[in-house]
C-alpha positions as CSV (number, residue, x, y, z in Angstrom):
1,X,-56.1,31.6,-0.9
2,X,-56.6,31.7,-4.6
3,X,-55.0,29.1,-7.4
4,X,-54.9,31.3,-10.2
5,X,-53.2,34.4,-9.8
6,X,-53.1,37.1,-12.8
7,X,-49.7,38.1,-14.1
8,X,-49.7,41.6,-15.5
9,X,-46.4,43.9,-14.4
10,X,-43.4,41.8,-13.3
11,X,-40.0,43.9,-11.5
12,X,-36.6,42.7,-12.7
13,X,-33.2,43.2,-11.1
14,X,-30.6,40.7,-11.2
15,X,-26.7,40.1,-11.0
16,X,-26.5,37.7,-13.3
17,X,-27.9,38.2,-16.2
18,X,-27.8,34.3,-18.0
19,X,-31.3,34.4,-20.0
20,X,-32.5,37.8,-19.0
21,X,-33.1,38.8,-22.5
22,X,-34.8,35.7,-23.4
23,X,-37.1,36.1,-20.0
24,X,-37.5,39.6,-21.0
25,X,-38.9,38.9,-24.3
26,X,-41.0,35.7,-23.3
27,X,-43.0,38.1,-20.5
28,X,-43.4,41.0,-22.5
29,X,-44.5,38.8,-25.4
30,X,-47.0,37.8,-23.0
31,X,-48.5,41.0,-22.1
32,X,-46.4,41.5,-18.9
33,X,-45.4,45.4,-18.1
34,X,-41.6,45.4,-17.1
35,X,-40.1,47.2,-14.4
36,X,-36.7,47.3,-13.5
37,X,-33.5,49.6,-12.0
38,X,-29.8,49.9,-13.6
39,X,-28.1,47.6,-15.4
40,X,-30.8,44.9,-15.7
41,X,-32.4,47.7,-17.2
42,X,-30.2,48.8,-19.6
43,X,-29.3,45.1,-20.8
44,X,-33.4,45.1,-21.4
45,X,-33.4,48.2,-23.2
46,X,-30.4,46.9,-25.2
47,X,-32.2,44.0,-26.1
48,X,-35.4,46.0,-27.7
49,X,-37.7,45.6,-24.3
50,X,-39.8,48.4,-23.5
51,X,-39.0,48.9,-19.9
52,X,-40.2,51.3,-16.8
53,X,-37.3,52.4,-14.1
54,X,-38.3,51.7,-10.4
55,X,-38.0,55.4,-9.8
56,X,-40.6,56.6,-12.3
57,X,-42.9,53.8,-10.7
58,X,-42.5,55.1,-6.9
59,X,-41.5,59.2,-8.2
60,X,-38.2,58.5,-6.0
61,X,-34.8,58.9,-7.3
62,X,-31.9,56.4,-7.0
63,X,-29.3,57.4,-4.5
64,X,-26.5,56.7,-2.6
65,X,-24.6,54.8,-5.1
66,X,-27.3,52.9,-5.6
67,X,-27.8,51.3,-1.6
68,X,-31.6,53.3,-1.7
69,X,-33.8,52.5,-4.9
70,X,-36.3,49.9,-3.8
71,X,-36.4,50.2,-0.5
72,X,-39.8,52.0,-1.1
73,X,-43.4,51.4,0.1
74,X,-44.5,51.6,-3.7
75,X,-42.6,48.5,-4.5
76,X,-43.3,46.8,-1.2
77,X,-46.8,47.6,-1.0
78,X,-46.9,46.3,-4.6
79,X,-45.4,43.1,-3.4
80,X,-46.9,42.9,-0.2
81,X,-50.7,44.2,-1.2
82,X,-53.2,41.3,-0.4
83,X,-55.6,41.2,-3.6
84,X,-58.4,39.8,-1.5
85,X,-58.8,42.8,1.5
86,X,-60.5,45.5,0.2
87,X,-58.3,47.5,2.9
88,X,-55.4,46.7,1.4
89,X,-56.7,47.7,-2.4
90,X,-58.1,51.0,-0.8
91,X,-54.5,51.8,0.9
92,X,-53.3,50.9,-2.9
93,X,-55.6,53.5,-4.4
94,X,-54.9,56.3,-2.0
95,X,-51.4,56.4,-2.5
96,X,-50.9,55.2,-6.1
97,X,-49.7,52.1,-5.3
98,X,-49.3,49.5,-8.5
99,X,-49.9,45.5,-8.0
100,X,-46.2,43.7,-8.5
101,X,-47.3,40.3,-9.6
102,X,-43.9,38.7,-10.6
103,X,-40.3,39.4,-8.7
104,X,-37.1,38.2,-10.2
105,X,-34.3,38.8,-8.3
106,X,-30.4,37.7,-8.0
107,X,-28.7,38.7,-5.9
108,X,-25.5,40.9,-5.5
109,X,-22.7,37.8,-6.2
110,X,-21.2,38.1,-2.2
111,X,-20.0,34.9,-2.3
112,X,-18.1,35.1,-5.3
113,X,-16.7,38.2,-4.6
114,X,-15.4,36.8,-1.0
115,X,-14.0,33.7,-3.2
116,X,-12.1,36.1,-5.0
117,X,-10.7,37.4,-2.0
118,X,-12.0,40.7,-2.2
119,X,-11.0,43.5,0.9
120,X,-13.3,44.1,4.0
121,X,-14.9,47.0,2.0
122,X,-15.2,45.2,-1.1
123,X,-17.4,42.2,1.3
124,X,-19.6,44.8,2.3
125,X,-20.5,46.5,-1.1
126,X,-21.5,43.5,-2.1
127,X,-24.2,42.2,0.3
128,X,-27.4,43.0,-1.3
129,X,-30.1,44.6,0.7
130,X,-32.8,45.8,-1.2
131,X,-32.9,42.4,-2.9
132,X,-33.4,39.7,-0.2
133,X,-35.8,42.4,1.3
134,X,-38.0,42.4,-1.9
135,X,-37.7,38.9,-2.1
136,X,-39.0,38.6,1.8
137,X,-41.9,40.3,0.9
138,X,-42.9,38.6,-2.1
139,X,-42.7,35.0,-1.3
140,X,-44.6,36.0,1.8
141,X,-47.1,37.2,-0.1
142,X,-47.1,33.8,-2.4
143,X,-50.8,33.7,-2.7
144,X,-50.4,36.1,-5.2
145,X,-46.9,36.7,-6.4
146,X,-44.8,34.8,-7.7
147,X,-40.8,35.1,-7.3
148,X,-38.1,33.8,-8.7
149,X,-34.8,33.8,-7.0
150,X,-33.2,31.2,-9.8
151,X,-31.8,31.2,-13.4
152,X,-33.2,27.6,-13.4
153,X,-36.8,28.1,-12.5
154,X,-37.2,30.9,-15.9
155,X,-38.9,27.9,-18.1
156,X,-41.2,26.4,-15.4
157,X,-42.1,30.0,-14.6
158,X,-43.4,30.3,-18.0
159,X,-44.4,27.1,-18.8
160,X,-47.1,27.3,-15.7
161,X,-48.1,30.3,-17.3
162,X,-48.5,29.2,-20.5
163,X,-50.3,26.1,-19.2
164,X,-53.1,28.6,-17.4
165,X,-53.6,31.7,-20.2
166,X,-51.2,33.7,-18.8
167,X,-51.8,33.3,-14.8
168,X,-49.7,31.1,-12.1
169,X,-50.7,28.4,-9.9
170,X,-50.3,28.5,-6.2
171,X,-48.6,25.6,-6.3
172,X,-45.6,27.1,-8.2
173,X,-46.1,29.8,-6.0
174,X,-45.4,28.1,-2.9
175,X,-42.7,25.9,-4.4
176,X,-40.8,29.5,-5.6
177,X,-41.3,31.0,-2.6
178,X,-39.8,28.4,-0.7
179,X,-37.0,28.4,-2.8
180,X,-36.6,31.9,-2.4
181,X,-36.7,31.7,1.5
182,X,-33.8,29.1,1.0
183,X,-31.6,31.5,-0.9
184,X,-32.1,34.6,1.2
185,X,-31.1,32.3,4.1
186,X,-27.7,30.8,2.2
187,X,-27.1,34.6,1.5
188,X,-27.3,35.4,5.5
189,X,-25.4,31.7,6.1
190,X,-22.5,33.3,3.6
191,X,-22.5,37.1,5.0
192,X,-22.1,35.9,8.7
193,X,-20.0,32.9,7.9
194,X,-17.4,35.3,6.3
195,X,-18.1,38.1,8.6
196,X,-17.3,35.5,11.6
197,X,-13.8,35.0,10.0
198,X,-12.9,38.3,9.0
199,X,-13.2,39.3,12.7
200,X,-11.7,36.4,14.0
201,X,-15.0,35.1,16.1
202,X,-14.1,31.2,15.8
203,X,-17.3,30.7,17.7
204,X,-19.9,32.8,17.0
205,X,-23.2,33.0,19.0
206,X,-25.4,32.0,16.1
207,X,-24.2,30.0,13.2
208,X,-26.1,28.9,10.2
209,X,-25.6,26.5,7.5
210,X,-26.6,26.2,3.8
211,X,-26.3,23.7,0.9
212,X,-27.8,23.9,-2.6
213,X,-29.8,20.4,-3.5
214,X,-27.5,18.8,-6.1
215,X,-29.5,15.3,-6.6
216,X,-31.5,12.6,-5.0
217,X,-30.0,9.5,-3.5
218,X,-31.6,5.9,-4.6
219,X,-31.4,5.4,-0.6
220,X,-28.8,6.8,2.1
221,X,-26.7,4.7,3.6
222,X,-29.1,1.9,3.7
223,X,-32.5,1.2,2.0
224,X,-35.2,2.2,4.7
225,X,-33.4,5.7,4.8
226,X,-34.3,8.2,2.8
227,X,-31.1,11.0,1.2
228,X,-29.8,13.8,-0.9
229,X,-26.7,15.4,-1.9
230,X,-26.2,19.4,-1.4
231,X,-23.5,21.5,-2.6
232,X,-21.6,23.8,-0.2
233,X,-20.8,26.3,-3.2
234,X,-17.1,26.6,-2.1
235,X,-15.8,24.8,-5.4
236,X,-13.1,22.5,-3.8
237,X,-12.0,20.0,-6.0
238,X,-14.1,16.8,-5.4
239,X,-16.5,14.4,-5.7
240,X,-18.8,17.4,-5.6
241,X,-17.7,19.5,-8.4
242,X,-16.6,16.6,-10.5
243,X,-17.9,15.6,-13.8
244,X,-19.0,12.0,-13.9
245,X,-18.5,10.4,-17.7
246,X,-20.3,7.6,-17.1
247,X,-22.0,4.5,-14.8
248,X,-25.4,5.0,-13.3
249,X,-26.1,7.3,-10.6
250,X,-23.7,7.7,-7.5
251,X,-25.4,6.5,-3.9
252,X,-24.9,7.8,-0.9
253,X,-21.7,5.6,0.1
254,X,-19.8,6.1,-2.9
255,X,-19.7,9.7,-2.4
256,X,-18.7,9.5,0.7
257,X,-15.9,7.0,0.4
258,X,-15.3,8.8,-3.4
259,X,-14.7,11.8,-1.1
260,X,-12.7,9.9,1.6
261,X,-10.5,8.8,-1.2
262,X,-9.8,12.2,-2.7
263,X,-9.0,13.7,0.1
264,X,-6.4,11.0,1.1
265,X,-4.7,10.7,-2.5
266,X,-4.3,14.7,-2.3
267,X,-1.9,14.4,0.4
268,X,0.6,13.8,-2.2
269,X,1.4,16.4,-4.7
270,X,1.9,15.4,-8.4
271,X,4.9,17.0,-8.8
272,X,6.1,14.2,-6.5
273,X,5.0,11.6,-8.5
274,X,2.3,9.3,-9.4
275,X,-0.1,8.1,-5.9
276,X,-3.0,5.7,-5.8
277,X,-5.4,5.4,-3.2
278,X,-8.0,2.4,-3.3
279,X,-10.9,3.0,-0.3
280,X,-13.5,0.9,0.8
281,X,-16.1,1.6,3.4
282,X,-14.1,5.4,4.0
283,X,-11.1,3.5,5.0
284,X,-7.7,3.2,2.7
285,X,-7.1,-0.3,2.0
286,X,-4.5,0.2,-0.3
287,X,-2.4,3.8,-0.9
288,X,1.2,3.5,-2.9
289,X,3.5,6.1,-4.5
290,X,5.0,4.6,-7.9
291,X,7.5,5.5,-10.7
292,X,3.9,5.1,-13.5
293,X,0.5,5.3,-12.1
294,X,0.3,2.0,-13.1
295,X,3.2,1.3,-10.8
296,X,1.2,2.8,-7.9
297,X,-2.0,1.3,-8.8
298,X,-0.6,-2.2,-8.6
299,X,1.3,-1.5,-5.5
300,X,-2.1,-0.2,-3.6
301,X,-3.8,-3.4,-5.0
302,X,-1.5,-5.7,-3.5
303,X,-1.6,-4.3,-0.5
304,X,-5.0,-5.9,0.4
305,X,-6.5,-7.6,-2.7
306,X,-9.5,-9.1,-1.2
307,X,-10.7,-5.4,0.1
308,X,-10.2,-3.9,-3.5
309,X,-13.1,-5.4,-4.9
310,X,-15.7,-2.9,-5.1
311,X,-13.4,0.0,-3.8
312,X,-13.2,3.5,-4.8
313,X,-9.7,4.1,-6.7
314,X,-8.6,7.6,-6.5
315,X,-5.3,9.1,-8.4
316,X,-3.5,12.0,-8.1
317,X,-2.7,12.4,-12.2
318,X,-5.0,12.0,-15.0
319,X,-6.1,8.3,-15.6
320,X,-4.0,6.7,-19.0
321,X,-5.1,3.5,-20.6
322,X,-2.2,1.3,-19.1
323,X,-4.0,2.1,-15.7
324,X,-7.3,1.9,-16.6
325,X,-6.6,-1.7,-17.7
326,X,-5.2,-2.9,-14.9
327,X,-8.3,-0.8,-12.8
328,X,-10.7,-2.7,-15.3
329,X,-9.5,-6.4,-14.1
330,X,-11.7,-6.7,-10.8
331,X,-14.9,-4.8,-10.0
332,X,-14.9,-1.3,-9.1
333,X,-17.3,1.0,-8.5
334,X,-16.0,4.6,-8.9
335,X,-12.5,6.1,-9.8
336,X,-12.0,9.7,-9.8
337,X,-8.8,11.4,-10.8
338,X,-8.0,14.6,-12.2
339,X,-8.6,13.9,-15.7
340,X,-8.9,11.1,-18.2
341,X,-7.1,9.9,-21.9
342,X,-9.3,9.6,-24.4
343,X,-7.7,6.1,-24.3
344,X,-8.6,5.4,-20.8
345,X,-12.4,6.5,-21.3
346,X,-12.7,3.9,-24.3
347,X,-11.3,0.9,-22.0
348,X,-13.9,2.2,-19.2
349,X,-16.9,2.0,-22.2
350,X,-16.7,-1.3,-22.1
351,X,-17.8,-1.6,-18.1
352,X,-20.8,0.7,-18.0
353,X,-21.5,0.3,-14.4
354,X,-18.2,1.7,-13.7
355,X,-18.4,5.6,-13.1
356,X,-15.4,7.8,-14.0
357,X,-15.3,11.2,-12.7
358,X,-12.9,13.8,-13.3
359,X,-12.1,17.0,-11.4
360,X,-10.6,20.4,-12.1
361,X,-7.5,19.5,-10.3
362,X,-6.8,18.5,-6.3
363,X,-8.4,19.6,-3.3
364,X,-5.7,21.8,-1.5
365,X,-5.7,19.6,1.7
366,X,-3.7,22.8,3.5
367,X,-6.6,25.1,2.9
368,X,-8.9,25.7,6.1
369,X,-12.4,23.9,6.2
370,X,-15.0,24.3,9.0
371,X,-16.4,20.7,8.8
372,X,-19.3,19.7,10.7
373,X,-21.6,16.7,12.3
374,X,-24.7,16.8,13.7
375,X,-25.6,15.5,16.7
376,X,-28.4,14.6,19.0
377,X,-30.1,18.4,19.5
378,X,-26.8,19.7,18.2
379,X,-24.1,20.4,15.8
380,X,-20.3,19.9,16.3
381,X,-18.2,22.5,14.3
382,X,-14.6,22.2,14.0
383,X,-11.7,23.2,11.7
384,X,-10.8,20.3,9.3
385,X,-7.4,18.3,10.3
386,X,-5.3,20.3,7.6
387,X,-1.8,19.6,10.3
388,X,1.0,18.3,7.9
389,X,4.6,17.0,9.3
390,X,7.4,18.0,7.7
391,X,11.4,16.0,8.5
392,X,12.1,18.9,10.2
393,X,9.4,18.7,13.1
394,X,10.2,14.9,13.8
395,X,12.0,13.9,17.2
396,X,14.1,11.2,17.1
397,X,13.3,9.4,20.9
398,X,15.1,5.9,20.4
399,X,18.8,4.9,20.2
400,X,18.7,4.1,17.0
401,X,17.6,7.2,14.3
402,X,15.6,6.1,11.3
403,X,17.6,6.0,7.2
404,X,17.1,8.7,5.2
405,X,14.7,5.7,3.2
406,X,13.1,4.9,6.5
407,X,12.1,8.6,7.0
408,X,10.8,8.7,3.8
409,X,8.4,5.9,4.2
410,X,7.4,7.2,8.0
411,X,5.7,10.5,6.3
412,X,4.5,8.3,3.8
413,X,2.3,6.2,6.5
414,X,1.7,9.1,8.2
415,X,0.0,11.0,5.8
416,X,-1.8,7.7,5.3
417,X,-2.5,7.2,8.9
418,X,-4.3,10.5,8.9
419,X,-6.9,9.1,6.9
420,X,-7.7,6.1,8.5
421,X,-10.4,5.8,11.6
422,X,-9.1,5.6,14.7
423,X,-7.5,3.5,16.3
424,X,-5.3,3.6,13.1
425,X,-2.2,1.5,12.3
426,X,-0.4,1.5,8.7
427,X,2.5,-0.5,7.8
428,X,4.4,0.9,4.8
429,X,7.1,-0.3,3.3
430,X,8.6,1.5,-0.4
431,X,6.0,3.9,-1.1
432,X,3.4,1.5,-0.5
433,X,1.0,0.3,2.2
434,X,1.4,-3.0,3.1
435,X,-0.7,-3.9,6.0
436,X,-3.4,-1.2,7.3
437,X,-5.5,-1.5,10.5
438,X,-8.4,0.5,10.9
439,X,-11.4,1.4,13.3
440,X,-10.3,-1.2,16.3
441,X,-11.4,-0.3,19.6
442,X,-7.5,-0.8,20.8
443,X,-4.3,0.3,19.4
444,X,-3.4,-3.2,19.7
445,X,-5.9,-5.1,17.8
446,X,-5.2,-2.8,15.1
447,X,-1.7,-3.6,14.7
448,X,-2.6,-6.9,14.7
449,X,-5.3,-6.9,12.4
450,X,-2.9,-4.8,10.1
451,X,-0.3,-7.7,10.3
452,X,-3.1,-10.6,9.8
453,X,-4.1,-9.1,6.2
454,X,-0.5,-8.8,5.0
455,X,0.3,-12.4,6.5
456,X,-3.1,-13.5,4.0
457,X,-1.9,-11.3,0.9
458,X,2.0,-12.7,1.4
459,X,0.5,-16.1,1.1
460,X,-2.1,-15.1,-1.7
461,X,0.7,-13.8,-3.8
462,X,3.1,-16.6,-3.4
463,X,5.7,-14.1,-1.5
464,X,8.6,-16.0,1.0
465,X,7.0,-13.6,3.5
466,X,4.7,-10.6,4.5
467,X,5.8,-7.3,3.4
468,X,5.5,-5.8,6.8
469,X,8.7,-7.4,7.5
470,X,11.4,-4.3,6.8
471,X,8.5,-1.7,7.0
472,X,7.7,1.3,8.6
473,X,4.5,1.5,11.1
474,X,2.3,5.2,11.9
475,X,0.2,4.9,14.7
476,X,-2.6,7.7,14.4
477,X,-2.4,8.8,18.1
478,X,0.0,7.6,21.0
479,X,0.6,3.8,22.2
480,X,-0.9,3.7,25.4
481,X,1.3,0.5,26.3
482,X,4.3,-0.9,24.7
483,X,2.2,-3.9,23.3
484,X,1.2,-2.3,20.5
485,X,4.4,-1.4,19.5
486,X,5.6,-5.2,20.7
487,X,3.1,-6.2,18.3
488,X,4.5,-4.0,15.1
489,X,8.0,-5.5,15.9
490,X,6.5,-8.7,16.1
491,X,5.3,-8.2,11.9
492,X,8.9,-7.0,11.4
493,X,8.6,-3.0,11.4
494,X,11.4,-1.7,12.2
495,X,10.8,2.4,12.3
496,X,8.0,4.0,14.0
497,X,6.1,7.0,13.7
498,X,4.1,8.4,16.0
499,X,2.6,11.2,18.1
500,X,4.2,10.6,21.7
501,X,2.7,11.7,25.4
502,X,1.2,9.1,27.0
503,X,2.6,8.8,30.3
504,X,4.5,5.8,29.6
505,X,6.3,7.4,26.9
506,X,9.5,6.3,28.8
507,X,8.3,2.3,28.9
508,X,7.5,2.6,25.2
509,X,11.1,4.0,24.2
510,X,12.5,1.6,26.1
511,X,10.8,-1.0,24.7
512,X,11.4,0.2,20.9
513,X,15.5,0.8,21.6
514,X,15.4,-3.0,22.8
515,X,13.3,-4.5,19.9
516,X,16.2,-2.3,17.7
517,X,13.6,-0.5,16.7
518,X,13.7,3.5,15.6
519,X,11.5,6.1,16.4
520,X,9.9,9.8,15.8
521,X,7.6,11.7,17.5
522,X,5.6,14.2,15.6
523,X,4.0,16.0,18.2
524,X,0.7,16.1,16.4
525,X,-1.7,13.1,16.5
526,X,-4.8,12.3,13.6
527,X,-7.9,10.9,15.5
528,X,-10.4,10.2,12.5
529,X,-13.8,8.9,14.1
């Protein structure tokens, strides 16, 4: 396998055309003879490039709207020619076959056109043939064409060739045609993940997944491991797509509880009002509603102080100074909203390890997701938990029917509750969480533990008593026993949310009408693992 390969004729056809003159001009200023087919031709042309169509090069017209035009053995014998057979330079000569040293091709924009929610037919125009085949054929052939699938890699393309009088090494060769193999199989991953869905296969025989590398991690979720964060391409609203405005580089855990904390805060519309969500370790340790964001910050802090401390603060409106002040006070490591003041970036200057990140707008936390985790020689696919409760769909089971102000602070910790791992309690009382149990292996110890960290922030803050007293307890899945509910009494709750059907529904009903207590099934329960 040879290092230096020669670079004389390079074929062009791509969908987006960002720096296509420029790479036009740079290869032909270089002695490189251009080939190419439609528009990517014409844009050339336009441009002052002298530049030969595909079908003069195989003597075979275009047709079919375009579908046939390289699917030719002139082009893939061009591509696919080994240099170092005399065979294959024979079989070259006999039938007028031309070396293809360079391939750059994008291809036809599927996945945007399926973002755009494009029509069945519309899908299927746009998946490129002709391209990923061509693309096949030339990274297979690395060890003596290069090809470049990526806007990105046009400068080290001719950097390497600068660097080696117009030739390329085989070590950008192999790294391109890697990359190329990568994007022909995101391509594939998109067709058949949208094809799936559009004929309503929910579990398709084969399934494949894609990501496009986004940056290195320091470490993943510890030192000895090694990471790296991929994009999905999708767009959503996140941690992901956001633009970070300063502090050093994100790690592997603050993305994911950045992510956790997004999520959760976009339960609650803006239009609703401010909402503040402060995460640490993925769970919520503090989540409030609040007439300013200020308001709502300051009610999620006080729900567990101690926990805040090198949280995540997410926020459903764009950050304003008063807010970032009070964020500023104790150490935090990243808040993302969507959107900052002017104001509010100065007073972050100041703490340079802080990172600020700012999104487009929410993640629409109604839209449907395939999420998946990978297993031991396996991968688990499932729809993400998009189920929302509304007043209308809860049952009133107890004597006693919750206030129209109870009610309101039942969906509150359910949407909460949704976002805390299982076994999940929240106590919430005004818009605000005031005692939150998370990740206990009984339903029980997490009431309990909820209770215990409002009883310590009652006393912290100099309060009479703990703020569960008066409050409204979501329990993420069923109570088992009436213990757990025994226990929320016991902290002064007095409404309950929760899924219902276990089969001692009865005992547990009984038990609530006599604590006094009211209560709502919703029929839907929010197991988080």
């Amino acid at each position: 396998m040879t290092d230096l390969a020669p670079l004389r004729r390079a074929l062009i056809s791509v969908s987006d055309k960002t720096g296509l003159t420029e790479l036009g001009h740079a290869l032909a200023a270089r002695g490189v003879e251009l080939l190419s087919t439609g528009g990517t031709a014409k844009a050339l042309r336009d441009a002052g490039l002298a530049v030969r169509d595909v079908s003069d090069f195989t003597g075979f017209p275009e047709m079919m709207d375009g579908r046939v035009k390289t699917l030719h053995p002139v082009v893939h014998g061009g591509l696919l020619a080994r240099r170092d057979l005399e065979s294959h330079r024979d079989a070259m000569v006999e039938h007028n076959i031309g070396p293809i040293d360079l391939l750059v091709v994008n291809l036809y924009p599927f996945e945007e056109t399926v973002a755009k929610g494009a029509d069945f037919d519309t899908c299927i125009e746009n998946i490129d043939i002709g391209g990923p085949a061509m693309i096949r054929s030339a990274a297979k052939n690395h060890a003596f064409v290069a090809v470049v699938t990526d806007v990105q890699d046009y400068d080290l393309l001719l950097a390497d060739m600068d660097a080696n009088a117009g030739q390329t090494t085989l070590a950008l060769r192999q790294r391109l045609a890697q990359t190329a193999y990568a994007r022909t199989a995101a391509y594939d991953t998109a067709v058949s993940t949208w094809m799936a869905g559009a004929i309503g296969d929910t579990t398709p025989r084969r399934r494949s997944f894609a990501g496009t590398y986004k940056q290195t991690m320091r470490y993943g979720e510890n030192s000895h491991q090694a990471a790296a964060f991929y994009t999905d391409g999708t767009g959503r609203p996140g941690v992901a797509t956001a633009v970070q405005h300063q502090g050093k580089e994100l790690s592997y855990n603050n993305i994911n509880d950045t992510d956790a904390a997004f999520e959760l805060v976009a339960e609650f519309a803006p239009a609703d009002g401010p909402a503040v969500a402060i995460i640490k370790h993925a769970n919520p340790c503090g989540v409030a509603r609040g007439a300013t964001l200020l308001e709502a910050y300051q009610n999620a802090f006080d729900c567990d102080r101690t926990s805040a401390f090198g949280g995540i603060v997410a926020l459903n409106q764009p950050l304003d100074e008063a807010t970032a002040k009070a964020i500023v006070e104790i150490f935090t490591e990243v808040v993302i909203a969507p959107g900052a003041s002017d104001a509010a970036k100065a007073v972050f200057a100041a703490k340079k390890n802080l990172r600020l990140l700012t999104t487009d707008g929410l993640p629409d936390v109604t839209a449907p997701i395939t999420t998946y985790r990978q297993v031991a020689g396996g991968m688990l696919v499932q729809d993400k938990d998009t189920g929302h409760i509304g007043m209308d769909d809860l049952k009133v089971v107890t004597k006693l029917a919750p206030s129209a102000a109870q009610m309101i602070d039942l969906l509150f910790a359910w949407k909460v509750a949704k976002h805390v791992k299982s076994n999940a309690i929240v106590y919430v009382k005004n818009g605000a969480t005031v005692g939150v149990g998370a990740g206990q292996m009984s339903r029980l110890d997490s009431a309990l533990i909820a209770a215990k960290k409002a009883e310590r922030m009652a006393e912290a803050m100099g309060l009479p008593a703990p703020l569960t007293i008066g409050s409204a307890v979501a329990s993420d899945a069923f109570f088992p026993f009436a213990d757990g509910l025994m226990e929320a009494a016991a902290a002064g709750a007095t409404c309950v949310i929760q899924p219902g059907g276990s089969m001692r529904d009865d005992e547990v009903i009984a038990a609530a009408d006599a604590a006094g207590i009211a209560m709502v099934f919703t029929g839907m329960r929010h197991f988080r693992h």
